[in-house]
ZAMARGU-4260 file (C-alpha; in steps of 0.2 Angstrom, whole numbers, plus 5000, padded with zeros to 4 digits):
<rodrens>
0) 5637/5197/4733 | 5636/5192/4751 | 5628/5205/4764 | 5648/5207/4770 | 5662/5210/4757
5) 5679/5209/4763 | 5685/5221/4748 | 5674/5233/4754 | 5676/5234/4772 | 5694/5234/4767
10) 5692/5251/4756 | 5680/5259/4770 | 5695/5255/4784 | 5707/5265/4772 | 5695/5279/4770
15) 5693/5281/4789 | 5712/5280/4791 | 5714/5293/4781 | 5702/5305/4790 | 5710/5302/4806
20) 5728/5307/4801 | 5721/5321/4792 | 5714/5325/4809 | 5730/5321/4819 | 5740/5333/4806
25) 5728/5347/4810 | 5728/5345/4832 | 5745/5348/4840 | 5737/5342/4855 | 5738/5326/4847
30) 5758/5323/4845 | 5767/5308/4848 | 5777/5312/4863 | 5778/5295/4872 | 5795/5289/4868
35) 5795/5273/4877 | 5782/5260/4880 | 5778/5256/4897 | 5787/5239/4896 | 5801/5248/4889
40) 5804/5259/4905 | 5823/5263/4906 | 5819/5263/4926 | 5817/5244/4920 | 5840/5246/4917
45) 5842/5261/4930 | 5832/5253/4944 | 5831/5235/4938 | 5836/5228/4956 | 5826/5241/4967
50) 5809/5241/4976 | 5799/5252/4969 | 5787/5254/4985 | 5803/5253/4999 | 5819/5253/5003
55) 5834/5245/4994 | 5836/5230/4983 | 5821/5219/4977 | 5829/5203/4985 | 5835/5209/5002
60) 5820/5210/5016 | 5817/5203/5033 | 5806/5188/5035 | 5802/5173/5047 | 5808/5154/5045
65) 5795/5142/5051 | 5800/5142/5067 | 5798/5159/5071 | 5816/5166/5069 | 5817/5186/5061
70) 5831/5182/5046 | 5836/5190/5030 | 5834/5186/5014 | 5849/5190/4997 | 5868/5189/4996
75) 5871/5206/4996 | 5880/5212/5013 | 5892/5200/5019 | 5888/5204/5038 | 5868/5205/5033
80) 5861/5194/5021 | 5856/5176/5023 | 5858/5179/5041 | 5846/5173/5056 | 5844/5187/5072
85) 5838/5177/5085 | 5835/5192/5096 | 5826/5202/5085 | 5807/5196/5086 | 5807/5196/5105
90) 5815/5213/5106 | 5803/5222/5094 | 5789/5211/5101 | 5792/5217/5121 | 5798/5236/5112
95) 5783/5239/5101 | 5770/5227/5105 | 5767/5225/5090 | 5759/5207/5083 | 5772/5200/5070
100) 5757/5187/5062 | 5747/5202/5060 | 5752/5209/5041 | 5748/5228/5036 | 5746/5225/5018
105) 5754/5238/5004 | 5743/5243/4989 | 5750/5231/4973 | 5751/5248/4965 | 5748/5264/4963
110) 5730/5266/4958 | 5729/5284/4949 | 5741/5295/4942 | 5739/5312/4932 | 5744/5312/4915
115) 5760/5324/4910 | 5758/5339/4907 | 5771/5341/4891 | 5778/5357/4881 | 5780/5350/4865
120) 5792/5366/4861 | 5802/5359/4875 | 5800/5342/4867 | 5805/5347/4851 | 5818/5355/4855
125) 5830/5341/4864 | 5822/5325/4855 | 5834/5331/4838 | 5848/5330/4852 | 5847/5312/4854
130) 5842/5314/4872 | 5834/5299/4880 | 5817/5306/4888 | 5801/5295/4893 | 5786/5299/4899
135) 5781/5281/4905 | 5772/5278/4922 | 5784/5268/4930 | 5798/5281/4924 | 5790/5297/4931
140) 5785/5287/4948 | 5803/5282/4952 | 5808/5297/4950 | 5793/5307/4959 | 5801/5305/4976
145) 5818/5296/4988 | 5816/5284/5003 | 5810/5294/5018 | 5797/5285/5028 | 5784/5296/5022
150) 5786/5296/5004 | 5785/5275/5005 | 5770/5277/5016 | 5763/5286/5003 | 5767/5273/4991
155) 5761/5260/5003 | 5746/5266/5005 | 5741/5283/4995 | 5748/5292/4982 | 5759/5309/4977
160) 5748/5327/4970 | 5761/5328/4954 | 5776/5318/4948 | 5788/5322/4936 | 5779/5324/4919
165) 5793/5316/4910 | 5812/5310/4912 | 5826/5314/4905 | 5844/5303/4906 | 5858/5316/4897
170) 5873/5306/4892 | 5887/5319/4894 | 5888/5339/4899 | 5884/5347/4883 | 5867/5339/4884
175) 5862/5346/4900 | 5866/5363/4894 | 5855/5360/4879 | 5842/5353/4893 | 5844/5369/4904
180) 5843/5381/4889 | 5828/5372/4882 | 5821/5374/4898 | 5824/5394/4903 | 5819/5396/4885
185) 5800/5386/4885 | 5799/5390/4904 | 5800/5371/4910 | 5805/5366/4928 | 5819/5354/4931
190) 5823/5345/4946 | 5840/5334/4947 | 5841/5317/4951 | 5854/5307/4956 | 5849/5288/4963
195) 5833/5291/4975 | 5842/5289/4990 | 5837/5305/4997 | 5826/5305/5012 | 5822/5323/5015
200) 5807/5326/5002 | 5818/5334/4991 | 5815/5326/4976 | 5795/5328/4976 | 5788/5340/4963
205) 5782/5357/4969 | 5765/5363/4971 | 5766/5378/4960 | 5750/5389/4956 | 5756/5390/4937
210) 5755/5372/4931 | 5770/5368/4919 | 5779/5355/4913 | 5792/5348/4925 | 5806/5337/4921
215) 5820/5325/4931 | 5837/5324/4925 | 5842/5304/4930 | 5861/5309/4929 | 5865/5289/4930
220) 5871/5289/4912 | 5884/5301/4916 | 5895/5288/4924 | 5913/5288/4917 | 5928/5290/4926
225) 5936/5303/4915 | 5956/5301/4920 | 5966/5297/4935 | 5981/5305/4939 | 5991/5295/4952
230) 6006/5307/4952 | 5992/5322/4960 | 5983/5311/4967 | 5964/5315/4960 | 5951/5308/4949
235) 5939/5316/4936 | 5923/5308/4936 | 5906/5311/4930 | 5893/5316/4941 | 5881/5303/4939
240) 5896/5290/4945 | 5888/5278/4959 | 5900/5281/4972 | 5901/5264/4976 | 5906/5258/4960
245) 5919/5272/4960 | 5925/5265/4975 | 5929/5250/4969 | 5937/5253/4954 | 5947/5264/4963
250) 5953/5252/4976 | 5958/5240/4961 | 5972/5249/4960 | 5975/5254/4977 | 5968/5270/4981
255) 5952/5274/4991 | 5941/5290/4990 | 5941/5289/5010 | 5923/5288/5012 | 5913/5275/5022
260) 5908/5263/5009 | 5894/5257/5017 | 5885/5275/5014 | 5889/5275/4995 | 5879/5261/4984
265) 5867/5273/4979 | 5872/5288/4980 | 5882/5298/4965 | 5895/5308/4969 | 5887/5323/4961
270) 5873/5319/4973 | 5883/5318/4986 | 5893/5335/4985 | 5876/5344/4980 | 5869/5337/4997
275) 5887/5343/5006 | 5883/5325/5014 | 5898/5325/5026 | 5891/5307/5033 | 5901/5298/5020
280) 5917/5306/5026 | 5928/5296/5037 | 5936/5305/5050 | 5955/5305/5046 | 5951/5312/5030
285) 5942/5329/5034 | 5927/5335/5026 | 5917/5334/5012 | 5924/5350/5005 | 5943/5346/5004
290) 5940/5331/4994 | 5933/5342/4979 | 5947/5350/4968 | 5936/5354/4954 | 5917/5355/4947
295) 5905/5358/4933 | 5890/5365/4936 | 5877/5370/4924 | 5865/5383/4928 | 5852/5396/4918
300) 5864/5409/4917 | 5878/5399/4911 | 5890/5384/4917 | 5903/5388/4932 | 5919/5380/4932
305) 5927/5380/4948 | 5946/5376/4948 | 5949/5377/4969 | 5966/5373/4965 | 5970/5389/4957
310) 5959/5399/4968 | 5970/5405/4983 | 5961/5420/4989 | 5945/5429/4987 | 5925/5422/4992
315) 5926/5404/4995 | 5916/5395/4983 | 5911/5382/4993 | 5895/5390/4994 | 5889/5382/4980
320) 5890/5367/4990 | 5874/5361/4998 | 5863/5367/4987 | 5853/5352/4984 | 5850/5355/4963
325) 5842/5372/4970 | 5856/5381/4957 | 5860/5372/4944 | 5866/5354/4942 | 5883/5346/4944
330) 5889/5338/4930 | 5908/5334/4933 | 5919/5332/4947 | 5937/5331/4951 | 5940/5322/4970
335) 5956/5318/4981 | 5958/5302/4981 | 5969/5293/4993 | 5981/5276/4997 | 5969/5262/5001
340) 5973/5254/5019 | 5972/5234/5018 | 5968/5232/5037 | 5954/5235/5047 | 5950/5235/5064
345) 5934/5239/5076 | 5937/5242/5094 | 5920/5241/5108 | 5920/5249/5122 | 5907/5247/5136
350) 5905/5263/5147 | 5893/5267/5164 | 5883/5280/5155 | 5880/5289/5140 | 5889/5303/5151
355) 5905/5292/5153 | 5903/5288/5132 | 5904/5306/5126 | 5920/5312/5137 | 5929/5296/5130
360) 5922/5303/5113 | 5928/5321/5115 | 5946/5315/5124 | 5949/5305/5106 | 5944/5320/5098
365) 5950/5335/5104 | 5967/5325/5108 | 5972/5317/5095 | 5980/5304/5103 | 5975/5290/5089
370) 5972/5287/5073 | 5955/5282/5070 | 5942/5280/5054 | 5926/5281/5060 | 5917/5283/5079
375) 5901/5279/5084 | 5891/5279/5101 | 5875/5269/5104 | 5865/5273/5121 | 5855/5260/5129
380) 5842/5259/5119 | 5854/5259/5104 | 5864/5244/5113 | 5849/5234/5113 | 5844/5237/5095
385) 5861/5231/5090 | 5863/5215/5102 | 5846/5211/5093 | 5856/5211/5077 | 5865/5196/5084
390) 5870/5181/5073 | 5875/5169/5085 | 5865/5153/5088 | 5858/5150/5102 | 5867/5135/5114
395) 5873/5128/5128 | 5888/5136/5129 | 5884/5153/5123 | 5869/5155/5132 | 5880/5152/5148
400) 5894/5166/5143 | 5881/5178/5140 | 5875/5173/5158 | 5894/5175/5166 | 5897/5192/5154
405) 5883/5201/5163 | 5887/5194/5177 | 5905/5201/5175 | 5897/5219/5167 | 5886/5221/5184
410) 5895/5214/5198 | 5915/5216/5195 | 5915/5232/5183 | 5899/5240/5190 | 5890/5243/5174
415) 5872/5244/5176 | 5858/5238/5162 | 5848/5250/5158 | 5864/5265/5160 | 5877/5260/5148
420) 5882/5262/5132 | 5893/5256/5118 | 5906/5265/5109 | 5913/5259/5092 | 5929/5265/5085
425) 5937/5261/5067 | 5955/5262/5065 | 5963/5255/5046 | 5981/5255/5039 | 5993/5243/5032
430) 6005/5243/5050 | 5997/5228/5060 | 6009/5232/5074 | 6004/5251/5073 | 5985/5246/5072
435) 5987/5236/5090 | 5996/5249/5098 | 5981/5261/5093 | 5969/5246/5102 | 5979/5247/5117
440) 5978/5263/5117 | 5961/5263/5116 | 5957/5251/5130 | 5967/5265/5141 | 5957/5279/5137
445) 5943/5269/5138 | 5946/5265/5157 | 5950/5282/5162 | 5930/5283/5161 | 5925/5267/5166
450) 5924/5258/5151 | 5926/5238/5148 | 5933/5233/5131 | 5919/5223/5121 | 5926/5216/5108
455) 5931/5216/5090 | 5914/5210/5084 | 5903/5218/5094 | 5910/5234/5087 | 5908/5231/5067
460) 5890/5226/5072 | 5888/5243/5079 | 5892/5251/5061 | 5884/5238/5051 | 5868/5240/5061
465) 5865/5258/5058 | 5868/5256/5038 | 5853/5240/5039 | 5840/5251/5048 | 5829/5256/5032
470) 5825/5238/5028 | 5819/5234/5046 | 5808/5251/5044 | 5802/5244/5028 | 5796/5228/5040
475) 5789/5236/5051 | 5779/5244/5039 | 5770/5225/5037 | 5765/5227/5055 | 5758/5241/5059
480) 5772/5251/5066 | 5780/5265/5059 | 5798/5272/5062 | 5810/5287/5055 | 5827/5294/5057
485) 5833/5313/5065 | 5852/5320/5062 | 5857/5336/5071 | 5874/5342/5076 | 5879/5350/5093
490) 5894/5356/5102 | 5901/5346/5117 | 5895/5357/5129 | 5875/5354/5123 | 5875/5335/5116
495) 5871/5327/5131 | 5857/5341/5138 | 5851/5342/5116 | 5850/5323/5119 | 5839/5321/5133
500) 5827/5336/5128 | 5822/5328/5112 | 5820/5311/5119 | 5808/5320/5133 | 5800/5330/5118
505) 5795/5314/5108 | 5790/5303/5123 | 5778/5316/5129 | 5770/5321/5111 | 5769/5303/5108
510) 5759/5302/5127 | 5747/5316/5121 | 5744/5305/5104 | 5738/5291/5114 | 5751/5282/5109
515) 5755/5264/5116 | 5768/5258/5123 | 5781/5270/5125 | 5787/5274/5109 | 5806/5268/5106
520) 5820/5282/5105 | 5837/5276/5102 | 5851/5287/5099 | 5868/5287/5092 | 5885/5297/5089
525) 5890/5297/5070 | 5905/5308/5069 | 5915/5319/5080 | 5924/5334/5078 | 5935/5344/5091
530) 5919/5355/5094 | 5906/5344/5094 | 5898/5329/5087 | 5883/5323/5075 | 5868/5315/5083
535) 5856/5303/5076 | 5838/5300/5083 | 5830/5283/5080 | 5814/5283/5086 | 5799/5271/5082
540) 5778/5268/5089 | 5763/5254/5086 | 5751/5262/5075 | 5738/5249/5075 | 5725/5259/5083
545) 5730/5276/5075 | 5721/5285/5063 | 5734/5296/5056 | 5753/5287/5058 | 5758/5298/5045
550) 5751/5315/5050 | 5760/5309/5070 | 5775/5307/5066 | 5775/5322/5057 | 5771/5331/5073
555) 5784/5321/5082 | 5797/5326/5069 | 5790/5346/5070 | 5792/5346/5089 | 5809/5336/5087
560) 5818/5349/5076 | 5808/5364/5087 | 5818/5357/5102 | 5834/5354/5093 | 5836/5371/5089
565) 5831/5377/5107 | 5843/5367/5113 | 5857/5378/5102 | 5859/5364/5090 | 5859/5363/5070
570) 5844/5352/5061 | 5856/5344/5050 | 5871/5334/5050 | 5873/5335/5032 | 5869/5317/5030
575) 5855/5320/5020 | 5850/5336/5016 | 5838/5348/5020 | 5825/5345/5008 | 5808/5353/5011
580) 5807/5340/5026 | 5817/5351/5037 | 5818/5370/5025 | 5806/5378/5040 | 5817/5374/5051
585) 5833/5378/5044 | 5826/5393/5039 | 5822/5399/5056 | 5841/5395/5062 | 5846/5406/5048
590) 5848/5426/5051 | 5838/5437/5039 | 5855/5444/5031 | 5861/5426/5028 | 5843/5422/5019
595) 5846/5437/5009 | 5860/5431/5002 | 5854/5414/4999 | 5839/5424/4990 | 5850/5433/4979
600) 5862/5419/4972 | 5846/5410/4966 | 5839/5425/4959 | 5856/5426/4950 | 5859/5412/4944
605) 5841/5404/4941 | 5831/5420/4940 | 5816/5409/4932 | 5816/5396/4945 | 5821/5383/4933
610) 5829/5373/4947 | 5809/5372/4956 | 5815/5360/4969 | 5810/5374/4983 | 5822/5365/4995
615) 5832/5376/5006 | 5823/5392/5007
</rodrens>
């Protein structure tokens, strides 16, 4: 017999086959809890399109053609994709100084993550259910954080202290309750998930002293439209439902939730109400709250059904509103919908200053006079980012009608470069001769302040623009520059002083940074209301030479929410949240009763913390 013997290597194999099972049987620290392989991630079908390291779809991103023009790459966006901008690389060149051939390059990957902490009672427990749960990398990464500039820094270039240790996709209502049960029962924390498109740190995993297992609920497989009643005018939907998609399906046969669309294709619409994200709502429509009739929402202590239609009198609970998976987690909705207008307009108006912008603004407003969809205001800064978003080639003839327009703006109506603004106002029906008298009457209240109609392009350019902003922060990423976004809300009486406060706030922290050159601070008018109005700051630096981007426009951020609240404004709009981004300073706007209160419904309803998000308060 030879020195080796198949056979007998064969039998020796078996044997230790048979010890190590025996040992697995005997060690529950050894249980099969992976679920999926990595290569069979269900990010890989929920997220299948999406960066994983940035903003938005894999194929859409700014780039240069070889001779040096900024363009867009995809099919996505009618107004956006495949498109060349001519005047962006000089703008951001002469704005931020930064070198566009210089490349800040991202990390392939993220190089260590912890291992999940998993309760295999918790496992146990739902896995009979037929409950899809992974505990893949890729799976627990996607879902480990949203789009704020900081959280895709920190996949650029670092990594998170704790992800999700698994997740979980329910397929319908009765398996969240069995999840939340599970949960309050094995004490594991859940933190709901709707698509990653928030950008207030709400989604990332608290630190908490007691290490336990935490879970994220991806509601996306909860997407079916439940029933449509054209005779009341609503629709039941699930509440992982994309907006967008609902949206479209919707407008198939002829009705509209009356939300900007452009806000909606990642957002859920459970995501959205649980964020009280009154961005998406146009403003003909009203607010986010009138267009919920009903909910689901499943929390520790039980599932609340709340019927608004049969509640005439009493609390209000909207409270439960906002809450930003804090409470529980939405699982159905039933929404208003409304007839869907086939016409659509966009009126620009010029004005003298900013000043000039925001009386025309509150005039529309408060009057009434029109009938309008959406408003927006850009100050100058704001006017220049968009006019970099033009399209139009360069020639002959348009570079001389650019030549004659300013010469027209500055000599004959007076408006000074470096002053104006820009307004934008949507207005949609089905009445083409109804939709020109609203232009008309536009232009005349638009001359009471100075202003100089702009033109039908201009003006869609205006809202396009500020839906597009993430993937140019994403670029400017590559280049050493670093940008981020603001919302606050203030009456009429404080926008303009609120305005220029914060702009002075930011410039001068951004001074004592060493920061170079000035840093860019645009801002813009989102909604308005007969009180007041919704504000957006914009502001941007070259980091080249910093040490610590990140840690600065933290500061930048602190100081900017310090100053809006002592300039008796709000630190949210609603557009996004308040997340733990913003919960120091929300909570210092609150009063200690109204805290209280807040205290005890969670104590309530989640008196284990099984909702850990630790947004809010």
């Amino acid at each position: 017999m030879s020195e080796y013997d198949p056979l007998t290597a064969s039998k020796r194999l078996n044997i230790l086959l048979k010890h190590l099972n025996n040992e697995e049987n005997t060690n529950n620290n050894s249980k099969e809890w992976r679920t999926l392989s990595s290569s069979q991630c269900l990010t890989v079908c929920t997220n299948r399109d999406r960066k994983w390291n940035g903003y938005g779809y894999k194929d859409t991103f700014f780039k240069f053609d070889e001779r040096g023009t900024a363009f867009s790459t995809g099919n996505r966006y009618p107004n956006f994709s495949s498109k060349e901008f001519h005047e962006l690389r000089p703008w951001l060149e002469q704005t931020l100084r930064i070198n566009l051939k210089t490349i800040c390059p991202a990390q392939p990957n993220i190089i260590e993550l912890a291992s999940p902490n998993v309760n295999h009672e918790f496992y146990d427990a739902i896995k009979p259910q037929g409950i899809m749960i992974s505990f893949a990398e890729q799976d627990r990464l996607s879902h480990g954080h949203g789009i704020s500039t900081a959280e895709i820094y920190r996949l650029r270039h670092g990594n998170f202290a704790r992800i999700p240790d698994a997740v979980i996709w329910p397929e319908s209502h009765e398996q969240v309750v069995t999840i939340v049960k599970a949960a309050l029962k094995f004490n594991v924390g859940c933190i709901p998930y709707g698509s990653g498109s928030n950008d207030v740190d709400a989604l990332e995993c608290p630190k908490e002293n007691v290490k336990r297992m935490i879970v994220s609920l991806d509601m996306r497989q909860m997407n079916r439209i439940l029933s449509l009643s054209k005779e009341n005018m609503y629709v039941i939907v699930e509440a992982g439902t994309i907006a967008q998609n609902l949206e479209k399906e919707l407008r198939k046969r002829g009705f509209t939730l009356g939300w900007d669309a452009e806000m909606l294709e990642f957002c859920t619409v459970g995501g959205i109400v649980s964020l009280r994200s009154n961005d998406i709502k146009r403003n003909m429509i009203g607010d986010l709250e009138h267009s919920v009739i009903n909910f689901k929402m499943v929390t520790p202590t039980g599932t609340i059904n709340i019927n608004k239609s049969q509640i005439s009198s009493g609390p209000n609970f909207q409270l439960l509103f906002g809450t930003e998976g804090t409470l529980g987690v939405i699982t159905e909705l039933t929404l208003k919908i409304h007839f869907f207008a086939s016409q659509r307009h966009y009126v620009s108006i010029y004005f003298p200053s900013f000043h000039n912008g925001l009386l025309f603004l509150r005039e529309i407003a408060q009057k009434k006079i029109i009938r309008f969809s959406g408003a927006r205001l850009v100050d100058e800064p704001g006017l220049q980012l968009v006019n970099a978003f033009n399209t139009t080639t360069p020639t002959v003839s348009s570079i001389f009608y650019e030549v004659i327009k300013k010469y027209y703006l500055k000599k004959i109506k007076k408006l000074e470069v470096g002053k104006m603004c820009l307004a934008a106002i949507l207005i949609d029906g089905d009445d083409i001769i109804k939709l020109k008298a609203y232009e008309k009457k536009i232009g005349e209240i638009g001359k009471q302040y100075g202003g100089v109609i702009a033109g039908n392009d201009l003006g869609e350019r205006v809202f396009f623009v500020s839906k597009r902003l993430p993937y140019l922060r994403d670029f400017l990423l590559d280049h050493y520059a670093i940008s981020d976004r603001l919302d606050a809300t203030a009456s009429w009486t404080n926008v303009e002083m609120l305005v220029e406060n914060v702009k002075e706030k930011i410039t001068n922290t951004c001074k004592v940074q060493n920061i170079r050159p000035r840093p860019y601070i645009g801002v813009r008018i989102d909604h308005i209301y007969d009180t007041g109005a919704s504000i957006t700051f914009t502001y941007g630096f070259n980091c080249r030479n910093l040490g610590d981007p990140l840690g600065i426009l933290r500061l930048i951020e602190q100081v900017a929410l310090d100053e809006i609240l002592q300039s008796n404004g709000s630190v949210s709009h609603n557009t996004s949240g308040i997340g733990k981004r913003k919960k120091e300073s929300f909570r210092e706007s609150l009063d200690e009763p109204v805290v209280n209160v807040l205290k005890n419904i969670k104590k309530t309803l989640d008196p284990t913390n099984i909702f850990c998000n630790q947004n809010l308060i």
